[in-house]
VEXBA-46946 format. One record per residue (C-alpha): chain; x, y, z. Coordinates in pm, whole numbers, always signed. Layout:
@ch A, c1 X, c2 Y, c3 Z
...
***
This chain:
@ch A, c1 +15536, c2 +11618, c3 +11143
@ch A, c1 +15236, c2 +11777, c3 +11289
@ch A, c1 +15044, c2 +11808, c3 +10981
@ch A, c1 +15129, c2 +11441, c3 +10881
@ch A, c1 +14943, c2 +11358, c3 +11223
@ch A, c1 +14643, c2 +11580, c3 +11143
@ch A, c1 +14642, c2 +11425, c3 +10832
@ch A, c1 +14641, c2 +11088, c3 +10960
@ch A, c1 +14347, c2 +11159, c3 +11232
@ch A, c1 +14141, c2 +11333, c3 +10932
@ch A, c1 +14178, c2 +11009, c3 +10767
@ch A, c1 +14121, c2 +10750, c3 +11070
@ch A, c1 +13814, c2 +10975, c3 +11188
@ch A, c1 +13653, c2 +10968, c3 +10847
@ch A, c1 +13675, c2 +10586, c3 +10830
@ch A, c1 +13547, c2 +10565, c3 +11128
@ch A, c1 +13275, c2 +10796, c3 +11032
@ch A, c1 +13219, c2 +10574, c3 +10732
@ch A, c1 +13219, c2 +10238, c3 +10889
@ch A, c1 +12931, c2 +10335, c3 +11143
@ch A, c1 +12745, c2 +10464, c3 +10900
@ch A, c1 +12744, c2 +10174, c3 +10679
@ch A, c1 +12722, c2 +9947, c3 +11018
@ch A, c1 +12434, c2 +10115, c3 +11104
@ch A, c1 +12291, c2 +10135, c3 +10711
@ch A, c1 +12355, c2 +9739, c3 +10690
@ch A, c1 +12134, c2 +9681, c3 +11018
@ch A, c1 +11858, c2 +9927, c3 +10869
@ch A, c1 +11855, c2 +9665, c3 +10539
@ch A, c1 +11886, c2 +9350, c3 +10690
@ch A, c1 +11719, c2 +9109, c3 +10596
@ch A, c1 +11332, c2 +9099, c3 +10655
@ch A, c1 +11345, c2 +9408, c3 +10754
@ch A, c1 +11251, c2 +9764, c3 +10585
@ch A, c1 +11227, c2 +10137, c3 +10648
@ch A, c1 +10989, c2 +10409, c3 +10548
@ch A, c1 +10930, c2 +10809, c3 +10637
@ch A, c1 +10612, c2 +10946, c3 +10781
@ch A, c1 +10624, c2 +11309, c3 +10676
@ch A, c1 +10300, c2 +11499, c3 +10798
@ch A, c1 +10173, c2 +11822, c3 +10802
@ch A, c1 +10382, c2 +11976, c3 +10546
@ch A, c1 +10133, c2 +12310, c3 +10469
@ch A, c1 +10331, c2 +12339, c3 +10131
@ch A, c1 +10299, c2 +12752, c3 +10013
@ch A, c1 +10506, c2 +12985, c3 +9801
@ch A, c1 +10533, c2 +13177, c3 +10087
@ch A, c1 +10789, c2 +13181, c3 +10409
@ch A, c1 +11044, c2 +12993, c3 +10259
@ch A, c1 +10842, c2 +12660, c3 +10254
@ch A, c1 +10914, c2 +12532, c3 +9906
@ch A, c1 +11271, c2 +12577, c3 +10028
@ch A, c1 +11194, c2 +12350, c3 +10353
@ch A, c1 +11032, c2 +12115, c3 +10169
@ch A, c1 +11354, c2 +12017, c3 +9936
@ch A, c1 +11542, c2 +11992, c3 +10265
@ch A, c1 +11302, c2 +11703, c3 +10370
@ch A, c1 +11345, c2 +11515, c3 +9972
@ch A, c1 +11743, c2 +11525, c3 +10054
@ch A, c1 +11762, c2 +11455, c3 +10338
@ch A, c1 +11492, c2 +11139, c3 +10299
@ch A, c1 +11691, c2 +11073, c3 +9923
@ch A, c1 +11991, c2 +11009, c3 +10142
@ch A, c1 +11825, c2 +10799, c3 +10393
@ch A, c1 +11622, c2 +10635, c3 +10120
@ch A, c1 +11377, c2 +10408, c3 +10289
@ch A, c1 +11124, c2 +10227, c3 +10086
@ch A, c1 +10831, c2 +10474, c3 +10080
@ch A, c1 +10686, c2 +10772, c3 +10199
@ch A, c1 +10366, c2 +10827, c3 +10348
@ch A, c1 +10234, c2 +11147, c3 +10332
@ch A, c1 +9985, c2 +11226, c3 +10626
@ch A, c1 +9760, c2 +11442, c3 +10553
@ch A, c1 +9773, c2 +11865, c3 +10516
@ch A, c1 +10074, c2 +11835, c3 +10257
@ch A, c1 +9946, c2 +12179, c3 +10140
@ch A, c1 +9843, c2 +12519, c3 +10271
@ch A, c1 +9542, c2 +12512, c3 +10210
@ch A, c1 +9252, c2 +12439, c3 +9955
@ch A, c1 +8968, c2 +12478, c3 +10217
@ch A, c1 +8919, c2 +12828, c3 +10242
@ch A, c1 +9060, c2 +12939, c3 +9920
@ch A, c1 +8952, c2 +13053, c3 +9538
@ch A, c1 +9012, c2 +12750, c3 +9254
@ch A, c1 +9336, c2 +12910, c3 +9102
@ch A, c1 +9509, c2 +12906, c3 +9452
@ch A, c1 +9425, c2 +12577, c3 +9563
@ch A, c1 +9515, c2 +12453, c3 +9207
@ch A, c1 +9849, c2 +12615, c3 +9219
@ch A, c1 +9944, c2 +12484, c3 +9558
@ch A, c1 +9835, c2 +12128, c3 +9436
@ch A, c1 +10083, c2 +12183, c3 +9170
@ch A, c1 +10338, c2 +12288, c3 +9365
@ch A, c1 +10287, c2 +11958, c3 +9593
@ch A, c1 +10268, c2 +11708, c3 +9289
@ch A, c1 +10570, c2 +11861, c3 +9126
@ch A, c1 +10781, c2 +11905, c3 +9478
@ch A, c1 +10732, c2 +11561, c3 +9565
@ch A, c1 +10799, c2 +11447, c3 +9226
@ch A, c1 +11180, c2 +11468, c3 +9337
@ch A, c1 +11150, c2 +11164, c3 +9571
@ch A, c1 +11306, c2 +10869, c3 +9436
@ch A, c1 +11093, c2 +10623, c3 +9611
@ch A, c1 +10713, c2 +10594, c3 +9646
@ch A, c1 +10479, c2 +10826, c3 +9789
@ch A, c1 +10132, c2 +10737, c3 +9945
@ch A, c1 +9980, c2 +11035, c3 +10067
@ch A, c1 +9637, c2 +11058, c3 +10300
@ch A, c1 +9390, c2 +11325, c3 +10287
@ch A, c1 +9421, c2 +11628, c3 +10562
@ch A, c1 +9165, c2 +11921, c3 +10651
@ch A, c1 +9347, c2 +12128, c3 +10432
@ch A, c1 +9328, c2 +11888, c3 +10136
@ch A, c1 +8980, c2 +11981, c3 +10095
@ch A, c1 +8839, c2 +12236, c3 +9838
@ch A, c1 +8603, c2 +12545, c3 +9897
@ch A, c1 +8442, c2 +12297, c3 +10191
@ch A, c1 +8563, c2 +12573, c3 +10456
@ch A, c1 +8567, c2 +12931, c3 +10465
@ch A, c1 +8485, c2 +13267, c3 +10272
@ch A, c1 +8435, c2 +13041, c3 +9924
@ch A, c1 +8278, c2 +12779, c3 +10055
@ch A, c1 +7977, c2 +12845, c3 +9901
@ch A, c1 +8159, c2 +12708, c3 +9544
@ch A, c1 +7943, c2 +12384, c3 +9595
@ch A, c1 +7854, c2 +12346, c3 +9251
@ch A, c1 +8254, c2 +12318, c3 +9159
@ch A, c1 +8335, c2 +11978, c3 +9046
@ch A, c1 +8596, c2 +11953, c3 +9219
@ch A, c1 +8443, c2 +12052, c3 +9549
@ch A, c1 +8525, c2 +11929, c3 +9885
@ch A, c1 +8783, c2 +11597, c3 +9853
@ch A, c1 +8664, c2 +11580, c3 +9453
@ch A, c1 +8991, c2 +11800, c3 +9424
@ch A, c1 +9219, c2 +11604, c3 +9586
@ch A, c1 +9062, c2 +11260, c3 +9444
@ch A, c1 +9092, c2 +11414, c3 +9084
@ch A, c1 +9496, c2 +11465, c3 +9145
@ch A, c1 +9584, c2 +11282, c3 +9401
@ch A, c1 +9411, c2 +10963, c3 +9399
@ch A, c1 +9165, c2 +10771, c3 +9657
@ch A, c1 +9110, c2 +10904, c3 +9992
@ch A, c1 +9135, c2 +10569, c3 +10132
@ch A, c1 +9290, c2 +10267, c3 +10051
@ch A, c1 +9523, c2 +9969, c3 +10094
@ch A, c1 +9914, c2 +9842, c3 +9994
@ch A, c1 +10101, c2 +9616, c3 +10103
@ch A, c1 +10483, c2 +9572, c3 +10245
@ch A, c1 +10710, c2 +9245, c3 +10319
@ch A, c1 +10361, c2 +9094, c3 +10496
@ch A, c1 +10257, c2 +9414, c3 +10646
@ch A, c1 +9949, c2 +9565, c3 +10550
@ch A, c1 +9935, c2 +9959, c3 +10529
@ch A, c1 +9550, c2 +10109, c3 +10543
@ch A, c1 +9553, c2 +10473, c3 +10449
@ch A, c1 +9207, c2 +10628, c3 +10652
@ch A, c1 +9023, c2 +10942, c3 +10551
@ch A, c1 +8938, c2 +11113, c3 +10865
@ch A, c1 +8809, c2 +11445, c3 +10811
@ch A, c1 +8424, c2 +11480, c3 +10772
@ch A, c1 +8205, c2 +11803, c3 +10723
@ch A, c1 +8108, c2 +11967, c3 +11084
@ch A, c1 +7874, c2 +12173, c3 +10874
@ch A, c1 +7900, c2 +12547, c3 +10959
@ch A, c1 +8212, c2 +12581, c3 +10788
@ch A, c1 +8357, c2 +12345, c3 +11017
@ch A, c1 +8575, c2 +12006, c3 +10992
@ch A, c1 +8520, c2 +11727, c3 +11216
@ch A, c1 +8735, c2 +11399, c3 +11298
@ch A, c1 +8514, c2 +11131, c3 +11156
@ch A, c1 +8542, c2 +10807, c3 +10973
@ch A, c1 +8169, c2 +10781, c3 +10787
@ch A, c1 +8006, c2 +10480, c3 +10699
@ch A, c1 +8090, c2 +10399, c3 +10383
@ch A, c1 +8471, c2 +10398, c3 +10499
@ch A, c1 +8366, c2 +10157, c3 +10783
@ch A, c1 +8219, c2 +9917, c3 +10548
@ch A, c1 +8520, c2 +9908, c3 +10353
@ch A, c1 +8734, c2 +9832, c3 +10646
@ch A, c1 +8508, c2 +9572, c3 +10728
@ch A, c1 +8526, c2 +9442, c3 +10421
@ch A, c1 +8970, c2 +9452, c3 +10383
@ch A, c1 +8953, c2 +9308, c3 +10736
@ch A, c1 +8754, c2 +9037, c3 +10617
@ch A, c1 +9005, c2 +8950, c3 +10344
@ch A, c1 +9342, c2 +8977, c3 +10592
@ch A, c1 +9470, c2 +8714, c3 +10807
@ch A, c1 +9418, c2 +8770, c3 +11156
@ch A, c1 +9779, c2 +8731, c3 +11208
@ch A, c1 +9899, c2 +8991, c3 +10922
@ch A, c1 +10082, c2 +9300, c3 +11099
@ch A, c1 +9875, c2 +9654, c3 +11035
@ch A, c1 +9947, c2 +9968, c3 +11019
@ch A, c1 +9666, c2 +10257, c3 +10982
@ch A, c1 +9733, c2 +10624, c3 +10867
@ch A, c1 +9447, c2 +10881, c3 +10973
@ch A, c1 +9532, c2 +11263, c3 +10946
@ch A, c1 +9317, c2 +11311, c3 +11247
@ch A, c1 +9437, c2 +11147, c3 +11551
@ch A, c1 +9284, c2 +10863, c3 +11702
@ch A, c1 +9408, c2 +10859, c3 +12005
@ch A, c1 +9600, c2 +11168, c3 +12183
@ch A, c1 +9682, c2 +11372, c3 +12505
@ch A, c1 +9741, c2 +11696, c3 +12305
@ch A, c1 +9418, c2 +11849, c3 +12530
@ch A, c1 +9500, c2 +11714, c3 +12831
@ch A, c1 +9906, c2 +11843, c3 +12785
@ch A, c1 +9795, c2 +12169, c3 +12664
@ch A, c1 +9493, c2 +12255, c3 +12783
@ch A, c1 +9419, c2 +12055, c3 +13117
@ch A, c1 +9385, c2 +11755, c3 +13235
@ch A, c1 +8999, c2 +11652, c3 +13287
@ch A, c1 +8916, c2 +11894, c3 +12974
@ch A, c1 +8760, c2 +11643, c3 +12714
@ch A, c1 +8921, c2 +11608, c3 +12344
@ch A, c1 +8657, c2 +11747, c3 +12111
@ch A, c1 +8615, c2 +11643, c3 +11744
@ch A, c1 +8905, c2 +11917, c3 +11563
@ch A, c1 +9144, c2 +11715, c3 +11727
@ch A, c1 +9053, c2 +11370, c3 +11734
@ch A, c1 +8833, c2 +11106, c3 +11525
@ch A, c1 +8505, c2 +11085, c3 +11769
@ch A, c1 +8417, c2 +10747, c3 +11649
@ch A, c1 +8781, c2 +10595, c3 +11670
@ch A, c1 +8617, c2 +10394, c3 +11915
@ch A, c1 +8431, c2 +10193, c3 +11701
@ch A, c1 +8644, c2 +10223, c3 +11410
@ch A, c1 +8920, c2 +10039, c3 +11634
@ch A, c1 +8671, c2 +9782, c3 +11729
@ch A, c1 +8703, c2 +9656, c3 +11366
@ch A, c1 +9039, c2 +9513, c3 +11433
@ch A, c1 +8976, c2 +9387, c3 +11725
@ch A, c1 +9046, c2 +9043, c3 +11606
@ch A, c1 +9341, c2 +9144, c3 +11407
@ch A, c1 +9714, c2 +9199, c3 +11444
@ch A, c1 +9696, c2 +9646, c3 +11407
@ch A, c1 +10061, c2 +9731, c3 +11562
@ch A, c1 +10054, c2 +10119, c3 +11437
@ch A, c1 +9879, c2 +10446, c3 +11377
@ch A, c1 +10045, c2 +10701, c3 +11231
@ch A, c1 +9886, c2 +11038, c3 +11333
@ch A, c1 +9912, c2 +11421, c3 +11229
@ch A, c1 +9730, c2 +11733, c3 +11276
@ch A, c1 +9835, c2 +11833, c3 +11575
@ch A, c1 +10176, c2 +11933, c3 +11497
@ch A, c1 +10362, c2 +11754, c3 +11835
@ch A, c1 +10553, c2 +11462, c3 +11863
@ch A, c1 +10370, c2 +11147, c3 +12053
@ch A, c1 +10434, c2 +10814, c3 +12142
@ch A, c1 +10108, c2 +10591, c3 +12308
@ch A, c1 +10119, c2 +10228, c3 +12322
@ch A, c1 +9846, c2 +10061, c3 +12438
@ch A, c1 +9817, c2 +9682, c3 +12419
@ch A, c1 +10000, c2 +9582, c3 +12117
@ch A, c1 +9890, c2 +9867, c3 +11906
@ch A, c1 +10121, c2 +10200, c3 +11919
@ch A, c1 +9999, c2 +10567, c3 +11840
@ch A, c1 +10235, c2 +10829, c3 +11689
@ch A, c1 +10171, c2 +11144, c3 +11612
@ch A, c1 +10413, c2 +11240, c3 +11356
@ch A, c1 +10513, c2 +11647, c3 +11433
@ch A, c1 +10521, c2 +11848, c3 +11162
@ch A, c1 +10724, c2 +11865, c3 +10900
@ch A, c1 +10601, c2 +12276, c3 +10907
@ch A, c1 +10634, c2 +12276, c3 +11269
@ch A, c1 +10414, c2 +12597, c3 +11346
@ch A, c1 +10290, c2 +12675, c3 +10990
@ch A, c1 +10694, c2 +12749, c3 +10882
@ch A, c1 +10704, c2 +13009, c3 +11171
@ch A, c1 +10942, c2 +12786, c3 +11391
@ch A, c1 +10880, c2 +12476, c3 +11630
@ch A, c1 +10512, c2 +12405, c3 +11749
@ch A, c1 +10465, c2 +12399, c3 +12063
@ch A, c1 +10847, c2 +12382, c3 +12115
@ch A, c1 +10860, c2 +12064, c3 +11857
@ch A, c1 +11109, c2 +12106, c3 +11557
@ch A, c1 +11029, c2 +12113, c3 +11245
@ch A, c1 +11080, c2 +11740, c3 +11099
@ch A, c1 +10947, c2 +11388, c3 +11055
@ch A, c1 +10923, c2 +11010, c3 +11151
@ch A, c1 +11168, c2 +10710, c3 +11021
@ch A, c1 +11006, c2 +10376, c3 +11096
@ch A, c1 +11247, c2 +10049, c3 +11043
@ch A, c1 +11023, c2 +9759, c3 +11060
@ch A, c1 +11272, c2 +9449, c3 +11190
@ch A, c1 +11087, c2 +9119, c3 +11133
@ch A, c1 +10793, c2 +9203, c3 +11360
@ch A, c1 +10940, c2 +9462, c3 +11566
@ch A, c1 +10890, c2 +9843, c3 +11496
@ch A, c1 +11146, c2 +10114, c3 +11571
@ch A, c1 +11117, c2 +10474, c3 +11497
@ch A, c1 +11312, c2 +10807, c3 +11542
@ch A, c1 +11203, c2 +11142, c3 +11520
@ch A, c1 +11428, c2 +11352, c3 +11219
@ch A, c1 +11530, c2 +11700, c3 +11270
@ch A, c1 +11585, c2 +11775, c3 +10880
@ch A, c1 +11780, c2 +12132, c3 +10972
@ch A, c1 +11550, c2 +12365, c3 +10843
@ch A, c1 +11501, c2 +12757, c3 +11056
@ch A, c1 +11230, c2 +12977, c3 +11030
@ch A, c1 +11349, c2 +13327, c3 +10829
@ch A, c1 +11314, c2 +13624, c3 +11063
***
């Protein structure tokens, strides 16, 4: 009799289980609304058990199959600061990882994206794939446009040349002109939402370093200023950020600022800054935007 009433509570508690889910699965679908994952900072390797990581984050976004993906920026290692047959390898490893998600991927260009422009090798100017030429030659455009049930998604380049082996937060004038120029050709009223690898707006210096210590140009985009003054006169509801590898929220006005974590947390050696490893689900609900931050499960080997 016992074991008939475990049975039985088995049973009852996995319908339950079941009919939340799919109560919760129908509100995600409803109607005019849609979902996607932010995944940012992913710092793909061979090494530390990240290609293992990485398939954690495809399941587990395969089972909560939302529309897209957007890829933020810094999806591997590094090219920057490494010889051609590395950074070509770890490209390879990202295009054929990411191949396993069964829905579509838009990815943005990070610091590490970019070829022989940093470090020891970065004298290889005469490569032609130097600088973002490698990651335009396999991954497509560093900036560009697509649109979702009447949203418009901008994907921003953000990472300039510092010079002195250095990387800067920067959206150059060519880019500007160009988001003049989709601006120009959106109606005012048309939801946005940007993507820059390089935050435009954050605390992370103030948090972690002090409070009246200034954010210099590693860690955000110095002329977000004016580059937000371009949609000044249109409807830009999000930013999704990375880089920084922390988890923020800033709303100001109408328009809302997340940085995304990292789905490497600190470089696959654990959390960053106490953050888990992990990424952002976004449901869009007619005009209204929800989000949750996903633990995917994945620990650092000792």
């Amino acid at each position: 009799m016992r074991r008939t009433f475990c049975t039985w509570y088995v049973i009852l508690f996995f319908v339950a289980f079941v009919s939340a889910l799919s109560a919760s699965c129908s509100r995600r679908l409803a109607p005019g609304s849609f979902t996607f994952a932010f995944i940012t900072d992913i710092h793909l390797q061979e090494e530390a058990g990240a290609v293992h990581g990485l398939k954690k984050v495809i399941d587990t976004i395969n089972y909560l199959n939302p529309g897209f993906v957007i890829a933020g920026g810094d999806q591997i290692m590094g090219a920057r600061g490494q010889r051609y047959g590395r950074a070509d390898s770890l490209y390879r490893l990202w295009q054929e990882s990411a191949g396993a998600l069964k829905m579509p991927v838009y990815t943005a260009l990070g610091n590490h994206e970019k070829y022989a422009l940093f470090g020891r090798y970065s004298t290889d100017r005469n490569s032609p794939e130097y600088g973002e030429k490698m990651y335009k030659e396999r991954l497509g455009p560093p900036y560009y446009s697509f649109s979702r049930n009447g949203w418009k998604f901008m994907i921003l380049s953000s990472v300039g040349n510092a010079g002195g082996n250095r990387y800067a937060g920067f959206i150059d004038r060519e880019q500007m002109e160009w988001i003049s120029v989709e601006l120009e050709k959106t109606d005012p009223a048309t939801p946005i939402v940007v993507t820059t690898h390089i935050p435009f707006i954050t605390v992370f210096t103030q948090r972690f370093r002090g409070s009246t210590i200034a954010n210099d140009s590693s860690v955000v985009v110095s002329n977000s200023l004016d580059v937000l003054e371009l949609f000044r006169h249109h409807n830009l509801r999000l930013v999704l950020q990375g880089h920084l590898h922390i988890v923020e929220d800033i709303k100001i006005g109408n328009t809302q600022f997340i940085t995304g974590g990292a789905v490497s947390g600190s470089w696959w050696r654990g959390p960053a800054r106490g953050f888990e490893e992990g990424f952002v689900l976004v449901t869009i609900a007619g005009r209204e935007i929800e989000w949750k931050y996903i633990d995917y499960g994945w620990d650092a080997r000792k």
